[in-house]
N, C-alpha and C positions, 0 to 999 in steps of 0.2 A: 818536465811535464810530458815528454817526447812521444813516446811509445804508446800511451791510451790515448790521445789524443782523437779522437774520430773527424773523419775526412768533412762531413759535414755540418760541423762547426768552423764558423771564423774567429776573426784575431778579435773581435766584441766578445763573443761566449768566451772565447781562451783567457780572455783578461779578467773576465769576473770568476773563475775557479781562483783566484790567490784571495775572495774575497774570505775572512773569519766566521762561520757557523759557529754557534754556539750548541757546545757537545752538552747531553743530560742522560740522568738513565731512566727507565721506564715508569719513573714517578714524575717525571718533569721536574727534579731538581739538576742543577744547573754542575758538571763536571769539569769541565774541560774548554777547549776549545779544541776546533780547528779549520782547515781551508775551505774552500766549498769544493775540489776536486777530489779531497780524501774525504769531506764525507758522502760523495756520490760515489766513489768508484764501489762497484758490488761485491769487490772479493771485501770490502771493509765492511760494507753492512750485514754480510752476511757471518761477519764473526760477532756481529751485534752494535755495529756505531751509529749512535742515534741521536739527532740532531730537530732543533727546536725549529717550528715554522707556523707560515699562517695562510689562511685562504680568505680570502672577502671573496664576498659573491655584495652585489652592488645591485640595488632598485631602485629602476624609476618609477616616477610618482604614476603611471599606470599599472607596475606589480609586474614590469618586465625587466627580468633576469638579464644582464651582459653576459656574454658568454664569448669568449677571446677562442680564436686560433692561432697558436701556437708558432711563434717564425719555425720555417725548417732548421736554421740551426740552432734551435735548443739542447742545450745538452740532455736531459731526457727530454724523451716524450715528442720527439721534432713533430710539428703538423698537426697533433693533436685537437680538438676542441677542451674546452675547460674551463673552470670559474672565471671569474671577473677579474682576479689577482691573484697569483699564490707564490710568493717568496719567502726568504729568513728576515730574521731579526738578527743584523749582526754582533759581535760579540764587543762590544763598545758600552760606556758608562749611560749612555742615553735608552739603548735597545736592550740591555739587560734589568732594567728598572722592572721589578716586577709587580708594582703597587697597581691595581685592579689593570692588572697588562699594559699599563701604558708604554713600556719600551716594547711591545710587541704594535700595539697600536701606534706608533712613532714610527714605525718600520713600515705598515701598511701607507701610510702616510706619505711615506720616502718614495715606495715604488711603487703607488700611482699614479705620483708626479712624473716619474721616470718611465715607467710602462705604457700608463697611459692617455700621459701628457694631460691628465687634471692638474689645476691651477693649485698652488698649495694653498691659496685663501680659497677655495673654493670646498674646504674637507677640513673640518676642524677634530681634535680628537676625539672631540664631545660626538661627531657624527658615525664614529666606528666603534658600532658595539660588541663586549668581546660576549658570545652567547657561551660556547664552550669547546672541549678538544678533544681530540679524534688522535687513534696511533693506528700507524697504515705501513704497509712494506711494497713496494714494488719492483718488478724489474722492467728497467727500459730497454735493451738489448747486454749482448753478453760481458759490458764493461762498465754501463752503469745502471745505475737504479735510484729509488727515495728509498728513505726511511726513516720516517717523520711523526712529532709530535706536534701537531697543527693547529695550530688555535682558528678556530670558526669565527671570522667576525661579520658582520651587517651592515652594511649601510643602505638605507632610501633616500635619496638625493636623484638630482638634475643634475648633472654635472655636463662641465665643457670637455671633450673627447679630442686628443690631439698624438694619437698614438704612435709610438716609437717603432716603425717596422722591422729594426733586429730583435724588436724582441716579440713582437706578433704581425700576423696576416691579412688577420679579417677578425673582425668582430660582429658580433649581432644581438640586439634586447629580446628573449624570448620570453613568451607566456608559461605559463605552466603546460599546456598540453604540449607547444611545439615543443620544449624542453626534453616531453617524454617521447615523443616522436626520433626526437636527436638519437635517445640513446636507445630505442629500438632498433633506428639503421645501425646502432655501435654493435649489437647482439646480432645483428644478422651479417656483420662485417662490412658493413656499407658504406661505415664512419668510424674515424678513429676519437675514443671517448679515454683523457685521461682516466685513473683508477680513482683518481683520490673523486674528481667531479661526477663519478658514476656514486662512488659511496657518502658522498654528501648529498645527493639527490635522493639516490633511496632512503638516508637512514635521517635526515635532516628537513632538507628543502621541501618535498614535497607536505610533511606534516607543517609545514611554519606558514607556509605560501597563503594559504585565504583569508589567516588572521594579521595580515602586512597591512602597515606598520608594528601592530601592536603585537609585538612579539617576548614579553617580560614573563608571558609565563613558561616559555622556551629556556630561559636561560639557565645553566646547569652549570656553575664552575669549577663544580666539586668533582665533577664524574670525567675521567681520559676513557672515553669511549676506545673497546679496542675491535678495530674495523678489519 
């Protein structure tokens, strides 16, 4: 793992690069596997290796957005602001089920017990809905990057908040205006705004937001939105 390894990351981030990604190709059928440090590192994605994921963005019962900062050692994106949750589904009999997404919503499940420290009876899978997916490329500096097939899921819930600080900073419930506010200081470079939470705002969030809860005529699970 030696040589890419970036100075700000520790032995927590180092340890979850051996976790399994599940590889696909630009249909989101399922190919391959592999690590999560081959398929972050950027000379691979830029030959095309693309890996399955997801984002919850999470509301509470007033229609405010969590919105997480980023621990600095993340492997992309260190510092960042961003959704509420955005991990893999990894490559195992439970997170590869692909019956109305439920191994992807299994997964969401998993790491936001683990990220942030919601109670797993407190999030049932019935409460993560998968609306639809998004394909997105990024680069995070010159060793890694995403490059992601992201399933959008939902949740409105009250949840208990008890988060894990290697894997974020700070968090905050934002409105729909502060939200846009966020990612104006992003455009003026005032605020660092992952990519993927800038192109689910524009291209998602802001049209779904007034009609929260009732979000069923959003749902699209046909269309890989290419972002």
């Amino acid at each position: 793992m030696s040589e890419e390894i970036s100075n700000h990351m520790d032995k927590y981030q180092v340890g979850r690069l051996t976790e399994l990604c599940i590889v696909i190709d630009d249909n989101d059928n399922v190919i391959g596997e592999e690590d999560k440090k081959t398929c972050h590192l950027y000379k691979n994605i830029e030959k095309g290796l693309l890996h399955r994921a997801f984002s919850v963005v999470l509301f509470n019962s007033k229609n405010q957005l969590l919105v997480q900062e980023r621990s600095d050692t993340k492997i992309t994106f260190p510092g960042y602001f961003t959704d509420s949750c955005s991990s893999h589904p990894l490559s195992n009999c439970q997170e590869l089920d692909e019956n109305n997404a439920i191994g992807v919503r299994r997964a969401a499940q998993r790491r936001m017990c683990a990220e942030l420290g919601i109670p797993l009876e407190e999030v049932s899978l019935d409460d993560i809905i998968f609306m639809t997916r998004y394909h997105y490329k990024a680069q995070s500096d010159e060793t890694w990057g995403e490059h992601e097939i992201a399933y959008l899921l939902l949740m409105t819930k009250d949840v208990t908040l008890n988060p894990d600080s290697r894997e974020l900073k700070n968090y905050y419930y934002m409105s729909k205006e502060e939200l846009r506010e966020l990612l104006e200081k992003g455009a003026r470079g005032e605020a660092k705004i992952t990519p993927w939470l800038k192109l689910m705002a524009e291209n998602f969030l802001f049209k779904w937001w007034d009609s929260l809860p009732n979000v069923n005529d959003f749902v699209d699970h046909k269309t890989i939105h290419r972002l």
